[in-house]
N, C-alpha and C positions, 0 to 999 in steps of 0.2 A: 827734579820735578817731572812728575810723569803726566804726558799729552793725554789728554781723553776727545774722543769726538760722537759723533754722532751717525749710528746707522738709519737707512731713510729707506723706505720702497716707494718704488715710483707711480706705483698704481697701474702695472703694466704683470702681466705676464712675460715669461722666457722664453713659451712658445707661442704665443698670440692668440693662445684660447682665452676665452668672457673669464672675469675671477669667480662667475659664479662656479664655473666649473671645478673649481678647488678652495671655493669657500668652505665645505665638510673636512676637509685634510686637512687644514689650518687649523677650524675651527679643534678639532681632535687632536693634533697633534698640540696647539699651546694651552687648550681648554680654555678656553675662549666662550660668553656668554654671544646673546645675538646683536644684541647693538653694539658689543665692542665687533666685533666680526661686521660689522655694517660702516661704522666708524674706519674699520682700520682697509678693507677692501673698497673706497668711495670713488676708485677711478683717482685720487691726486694723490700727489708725493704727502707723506707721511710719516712722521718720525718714530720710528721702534724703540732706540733706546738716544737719552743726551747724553751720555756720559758714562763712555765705556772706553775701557783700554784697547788700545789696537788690536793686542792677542784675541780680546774675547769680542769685538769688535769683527773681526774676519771672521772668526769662529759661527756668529750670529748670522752676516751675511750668508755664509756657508751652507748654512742651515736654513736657509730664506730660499735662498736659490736651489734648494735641493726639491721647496714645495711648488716649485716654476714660476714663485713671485721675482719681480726685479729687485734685485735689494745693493746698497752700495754704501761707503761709509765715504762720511763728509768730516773734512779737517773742521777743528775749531777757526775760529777768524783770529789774526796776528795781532800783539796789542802794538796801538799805535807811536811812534816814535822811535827814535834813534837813541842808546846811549851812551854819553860822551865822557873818556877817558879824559879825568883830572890832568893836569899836567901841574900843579902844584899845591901839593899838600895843603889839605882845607881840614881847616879843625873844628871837630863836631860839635854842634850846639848841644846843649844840657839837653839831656831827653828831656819831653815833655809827648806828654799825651793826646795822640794826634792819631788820625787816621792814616793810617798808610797808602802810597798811592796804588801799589797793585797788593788785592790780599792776598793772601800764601793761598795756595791751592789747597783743599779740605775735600774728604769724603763727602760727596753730594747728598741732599738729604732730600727726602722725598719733597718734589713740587708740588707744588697745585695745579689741577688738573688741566690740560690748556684741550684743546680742539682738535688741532693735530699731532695728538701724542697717544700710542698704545702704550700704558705701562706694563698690561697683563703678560705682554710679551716676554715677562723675564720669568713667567712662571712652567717652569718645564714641565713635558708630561710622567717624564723619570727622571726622577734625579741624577745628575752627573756632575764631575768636578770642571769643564767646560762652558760649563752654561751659566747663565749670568743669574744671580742669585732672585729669589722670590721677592716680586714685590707684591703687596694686597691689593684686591681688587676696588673699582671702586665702588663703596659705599656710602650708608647716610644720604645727604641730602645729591651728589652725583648719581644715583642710582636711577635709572629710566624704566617707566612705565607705558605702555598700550594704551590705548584706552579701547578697552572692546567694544564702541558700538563704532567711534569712529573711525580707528584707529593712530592716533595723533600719539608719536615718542615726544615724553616729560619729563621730568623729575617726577619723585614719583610725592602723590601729592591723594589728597581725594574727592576734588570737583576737577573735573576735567575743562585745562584752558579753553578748550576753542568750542566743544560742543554741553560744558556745565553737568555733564554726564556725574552722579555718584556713584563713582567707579567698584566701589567695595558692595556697595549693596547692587548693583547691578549683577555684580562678581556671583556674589550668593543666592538674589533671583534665578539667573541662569542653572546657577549647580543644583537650586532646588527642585529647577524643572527638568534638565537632565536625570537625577534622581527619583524622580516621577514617573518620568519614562519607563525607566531601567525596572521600576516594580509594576511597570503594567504588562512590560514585556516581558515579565518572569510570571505575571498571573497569567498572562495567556498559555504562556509555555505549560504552568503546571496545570493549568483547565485543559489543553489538549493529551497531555501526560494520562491524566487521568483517565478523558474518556479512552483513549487506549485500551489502560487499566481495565473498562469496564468490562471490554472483548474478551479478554480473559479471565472471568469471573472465577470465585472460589468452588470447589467441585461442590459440597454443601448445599450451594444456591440453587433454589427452586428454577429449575426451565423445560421448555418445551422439548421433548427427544426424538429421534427417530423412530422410537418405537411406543406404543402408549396410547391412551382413548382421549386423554384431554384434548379439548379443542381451544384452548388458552396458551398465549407464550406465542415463538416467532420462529421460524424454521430458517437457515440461511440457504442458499443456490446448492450448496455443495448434499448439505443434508438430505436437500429435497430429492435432489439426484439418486441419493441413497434409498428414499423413502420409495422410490419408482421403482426403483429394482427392487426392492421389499416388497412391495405391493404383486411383481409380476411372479416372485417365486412363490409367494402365498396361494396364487392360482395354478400354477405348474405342480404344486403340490399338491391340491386336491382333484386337478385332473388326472393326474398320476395313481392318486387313489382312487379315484372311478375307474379308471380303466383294471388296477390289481382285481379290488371287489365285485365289479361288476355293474357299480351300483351310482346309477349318471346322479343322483340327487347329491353326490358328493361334489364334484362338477358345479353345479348350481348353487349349493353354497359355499364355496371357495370363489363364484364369481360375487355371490353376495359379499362377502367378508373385504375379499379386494375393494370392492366400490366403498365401498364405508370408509375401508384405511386410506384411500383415495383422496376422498371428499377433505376426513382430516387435512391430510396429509398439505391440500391446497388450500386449505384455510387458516392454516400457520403460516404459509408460503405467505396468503394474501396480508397477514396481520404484521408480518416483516416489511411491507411495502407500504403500509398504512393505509392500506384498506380493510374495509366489514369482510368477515368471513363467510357471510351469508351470500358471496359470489362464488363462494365453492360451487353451487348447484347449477351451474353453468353447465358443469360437466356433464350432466344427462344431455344437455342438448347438443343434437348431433353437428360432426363438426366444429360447430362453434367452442362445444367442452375441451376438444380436441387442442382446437387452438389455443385455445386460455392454457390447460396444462403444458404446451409445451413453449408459451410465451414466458413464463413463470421462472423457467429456468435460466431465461438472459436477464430478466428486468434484476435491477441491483434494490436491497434496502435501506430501508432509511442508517444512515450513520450512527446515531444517536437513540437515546429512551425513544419509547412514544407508549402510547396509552395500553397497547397490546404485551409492553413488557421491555428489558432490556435488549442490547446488541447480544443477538446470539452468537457462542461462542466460537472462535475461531477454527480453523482446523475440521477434521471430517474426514481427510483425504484416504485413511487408510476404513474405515467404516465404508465406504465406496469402491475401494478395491476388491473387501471382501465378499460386499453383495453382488456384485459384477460377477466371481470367481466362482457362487454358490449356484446365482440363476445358468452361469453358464455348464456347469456341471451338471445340476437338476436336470434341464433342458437339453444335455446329449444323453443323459441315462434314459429319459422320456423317448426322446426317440429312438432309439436302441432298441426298448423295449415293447415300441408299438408298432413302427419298420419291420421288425422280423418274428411278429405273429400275427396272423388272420385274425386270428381271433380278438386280441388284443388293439389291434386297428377297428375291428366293427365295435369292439365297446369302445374305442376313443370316439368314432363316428358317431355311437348315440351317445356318447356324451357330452360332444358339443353340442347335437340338434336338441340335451335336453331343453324344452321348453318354446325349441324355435316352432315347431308346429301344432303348438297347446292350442294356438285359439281355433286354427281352423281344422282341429282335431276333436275339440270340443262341440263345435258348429255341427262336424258328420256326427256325432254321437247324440247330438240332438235331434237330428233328423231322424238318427236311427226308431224312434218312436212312427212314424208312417212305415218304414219299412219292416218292423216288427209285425204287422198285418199279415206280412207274405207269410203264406205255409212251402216252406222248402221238402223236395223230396229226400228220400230218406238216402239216396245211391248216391248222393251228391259226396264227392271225395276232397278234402280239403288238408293239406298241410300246411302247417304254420313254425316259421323257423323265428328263432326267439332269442332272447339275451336276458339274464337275472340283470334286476335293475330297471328294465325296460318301460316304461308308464305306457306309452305304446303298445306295447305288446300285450300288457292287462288288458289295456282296452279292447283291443281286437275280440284278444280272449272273453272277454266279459260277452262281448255282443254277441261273438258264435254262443256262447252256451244258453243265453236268452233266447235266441232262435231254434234253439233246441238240432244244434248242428253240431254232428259227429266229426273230429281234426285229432290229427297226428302233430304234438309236439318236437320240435326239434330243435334242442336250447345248444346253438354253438357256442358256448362259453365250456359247455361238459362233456360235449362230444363232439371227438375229433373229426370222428366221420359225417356228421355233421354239415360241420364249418368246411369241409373238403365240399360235400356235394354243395351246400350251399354255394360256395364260390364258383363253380360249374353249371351252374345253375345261371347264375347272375352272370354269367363270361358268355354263356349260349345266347343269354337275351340280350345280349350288346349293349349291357348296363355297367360301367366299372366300378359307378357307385353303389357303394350298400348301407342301406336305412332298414332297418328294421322296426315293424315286421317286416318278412317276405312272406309271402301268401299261394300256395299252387292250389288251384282250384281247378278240379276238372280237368287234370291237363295245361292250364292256363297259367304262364309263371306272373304275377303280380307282386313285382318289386318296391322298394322305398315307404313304405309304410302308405298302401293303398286306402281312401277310404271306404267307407260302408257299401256306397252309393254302388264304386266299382267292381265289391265284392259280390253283393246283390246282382250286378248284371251275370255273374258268369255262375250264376246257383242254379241248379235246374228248379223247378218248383211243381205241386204235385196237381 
């Protein structure tokens, strides 16, 4: 007859760490659910297996102790009594059918479940020929439940003992609203996906450009950038061509054309931030335009639509590189080209003053009507040095020849010798600037486009 007993843990550790600390090793190593794992780690002695053979008995402990639990095997209890050799032949009664006093030992057959008993323990996590054979877990009506509102371990049942909770429909409330969740937070997800999407819109789609007369649509920081430097090479261009031609009216409408692409240019800016584009006209006012254009360039736009049109499209960067690379070009050839000729510097110099001395060029030309009375003598010597292109210089000329006064042209734009004496001229009179006209009358050098008034003083008259 083979002895079986009982391996037990004591509810202690090997090394005197908490079991929660090797509650997962356990757990993984015999797979193990949580309440058995809760059941079998409770801090008290605890029987792993009844009825195991010594062999596999040490084998188990072996294997207990190797997960730092205490584990130890416990003899069965001896059965009670002494038994006394006959000392003369007793003769056996008739069998008869009777319970025996001790029964034969039998293969144990699964118990019923008791309290302190892990059975799962015999289920290894690899199979081996050492390890004590699989018993099933327990199921049916030993099977324990949670109860999720209060937490209370049951049988598993569906009103909850202590707090009447309906456990299964509670179960499915929750997962219905977890599930709610989960799709609001993939709407928002794909709501922001999109507006992304919109930044990148298909090349196809109607929008506002860097370049263009519409005044609808939305410009972003980077573009605008772009539009500035566009705007300044558009006037570097046709000051360039005044000063080639000769001819300042080219000047004057290159600054025109810039102010228009301008105006756009900040009213898309404004229509990106969600404002009326009718504060573009800021920009006349001095200063103040000054400031607005170059605020325009930190303030950020709206994120999203707005009523002036979609998020303008992302990117820009190299559109901005190249207008950068063209005005800087423009703008050393320009100077290049006005730096080392006289000539070419006095047509750049009227063709910035086009226009700067209209009105009170205009004013002398209206006076000139009282001074047109005078009778000038006829010895009276005037030369007049001149530039094609010049509004100025007409004028002058206009009014000598109403006056019926005799002048020597002298256009430095055509001749050399000219623009030579001219600038010796003006270096004698300790004037470095030159406006044209220049006027010698008499002997008298009259620089920067003199008016009538002071032409009239140096005439002789008869």
């Amino acid at each position: 007859m083979t002895d079986h007993c009982r391996v037990m843990i004591s509810g202690r550790t090997l090394s005197g760490a908490p079991l929660a600390d090797v509650r997962d090793t356990v757990g993984l190593a015999f797979q193990l659910q949580d309440g058995q794992l809760d059941r079998m780690l409770c801090g008290k002695p605890v029987a792993v297996s009844r009825s195991a053979t010594p062999d596999v008995a040490e084998k188990l402990v072996a294997r207990l102790r190797a997960l730092d639990l205490e584990a130890y095997v416990e003899s069965p209890p001896a059965v009670s009594g002494t038994p006394v050799k006959p000392t003369t032949p007793v003769v056996a009664p008739e069998p008869r059918e009777s319970k025996p006093l001790v029964a034969p030992v039998e293969t144990p057959r699964a118990a019923a479940p008791q309290p302190n008993e892990l059975f799962a323990l015999a289920r290894p996590t690899v199979a081996a020929p050492d390890v004590l054979p699989q018993v099933p877990a327990l199921q049916g009506a030993d099977a324990e439940v949670l109860c999720p509102k209060c937490g209370e371990a049951q049988p598993k049942r569906t009103l909850c003992r202590k707090c009447g909770l309906d456990m299964p429909r509670y179960a499915a409330a929750q997962e219905a609203l977890e599930r709610e969740a989960r799709e609001q937070r993939a709407a928002e997800v794909a709501a922001r996906t999109q507006s992304s999407a919109r930044g990148r819109r298909p090349a196809d789609e109607a929008t506002a450009g860097v370049l263009g007369v519409g005044f609808s649509g939305r410009l972003g920081r980077l573009d605008y950038f772009t539009s500035s430097l566009v705007s300044t090479l558009l006037w570097l261009a046709f000051v360039l061509l005044a000063v080639k031609t000769g001819k300042a009216a080219f000047a004057g409408f290159g600054m025109f054309l810039s102010a228009i692409y301008g105006v756009r240019c900040i009213a898309l800016r404004l229509h990106d931030t969600g404002r009326n584009g009718w504060l573009s006209l800021i920009l006349f006012v001095p200063v103040l335009g000054g400031l607005m254009a170059l605020a325009l360039l930190f303030i950020g736009g709206d994120h999203d639509d707005n009523e002036y049109g979609p998020v303008p499209a992302d990117g820009g960067g190299r559109r901005a590189l190249v207008a950068l690379a063209a005005v800087l070009a423009l703008g050393t050839l320009s100077y290049r080209n006005i730096a080392g000729d006289p000539e070419n510097a006095a047509r750049f110099l009227a063709a910035m003053s086009a226009g700067e001395d209209g009105t009170a060029h205009a004013d002398d030309t209206g006076g000139a009507g009282a001074l047109s009375q005078a009778s000038y003598a006829s010895s009276n010597r005037v030369d007049i040095y001149v530039i094609t292109g010049c509004t100025d210089c007409d004028d002058m000329r206009e009014w000598l020849d109403g006056n019926g006064l005799r002048y020597t042209v002298y256009a430095v734009d055509k001749d050399q010798s000219a623009a030579e004496r001219l600038h010796s001229i003006v270096a004698g009179n300790g004037d470095a600037r030159i406006q044209l006209p220049v006027l010698e009358v008499n002997g008298k050098v009259l620089p920067g486009n003199p008016d009538v008034d002071a032409v009239h003083r140096q005439l002789r008259q008869e």
